[in-house]
C-alpha angles and dihedrals in degrees: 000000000000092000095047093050090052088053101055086048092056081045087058102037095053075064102056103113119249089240097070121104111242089015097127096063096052082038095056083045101057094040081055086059105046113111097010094293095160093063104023100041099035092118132052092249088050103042082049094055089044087050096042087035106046102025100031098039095225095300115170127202096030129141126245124193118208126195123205085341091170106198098011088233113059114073092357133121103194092078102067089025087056084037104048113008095039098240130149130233144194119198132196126207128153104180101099092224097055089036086066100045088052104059089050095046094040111032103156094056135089110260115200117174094198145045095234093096088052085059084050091048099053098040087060097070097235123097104186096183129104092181129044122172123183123200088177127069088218095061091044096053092045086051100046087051094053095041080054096059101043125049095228125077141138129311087232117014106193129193138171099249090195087176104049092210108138082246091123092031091068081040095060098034087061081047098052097247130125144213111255119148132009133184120180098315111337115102116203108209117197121207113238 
């Protein structure tokens, strides 16, 4: 009955308008609670196979971007999408003590440790990826501009929203994106 009665209140909370004072925070945790989230997708592996299961329908050999993704491990999707669903990934990270973990962790992707070949990737025209997730305010914000300026963009686009103001969720709305899955603080947005 306790479980029922938390998900009616997610229900109610992902409802709540936009407007409202206060409104992000009961938003985020709705959307936290959508799909069982807080048993199925407790753990990384879990939260990864919710994400690759109920926002990515099961697609195989697609291409995920991450952004200051540290490790690689902790708080990353690539891994168990590259693992389990044969995707590929290209991670970005430029501080020099994640970097090396991450080539260890994360051998078979492609390890950038600067943004300059995202700047390459969007002036060519050609954005392969169907998944970006941004741990850093900086690339999301180089991201959200470009995304503003061109029609095409990622099927999720994922960031690390630390200060948990609506701030991304406007962003994204403009975009046509919406709100559709959130753990801790990191907010999924879907592409309409």
């Amino acid at each position: 009955m306790k479980q029922f009665l938390r998900q009616i209140r997610g229900w109610g909370y992902r409802r709540i308008p936009r407007f409202m004072p206060g409104s992000h925070r009961l938003r985020v945790i709705g959307f936290g609670r959508r799909w069982d989230c807080e048993k199925k997708g407790w753990t990384q592996e879990g939260f990864a196979r919710l994400v690759w299961e109920k926002l990515l329908e099961k697609k195989s050999h697609g291409r995920i971007l991450e952004c200051s993704c540290g490790d690689g491990l902790v708080g990353c999707l690539g891994w168990w999408l590259e693992g389990n669903a044969g995707w590929s990934s290209d991670c970005q990270e430029n501080r020099p003590y994640p970097l090396a973990q991450l080539r260890g962790n994360r051998a078979q992707a492609g390890i950038h440790p600067d943004l300059v070949f995202l700047q390459q990737t969007v002036q060519a025209g050609a954005f392969p990826y169907e998944v970006v997730l941004c741990r850093s305010s900086t690339a999301g914000s180089f991201l959200w501009r470009w995304m503003s300026k061109v029609a095409s963009g990622p099927a999720v686009f994922a960031i690390w929203n630390r200060s948990g103001r609506d701030l991304w969720s406007r962003r994204m709305q403009k975009m046509g994106y919406r709100l559709a899955l959130c753990r801790d603080r990191l907010e999924l947005y879907q592409k309409r």
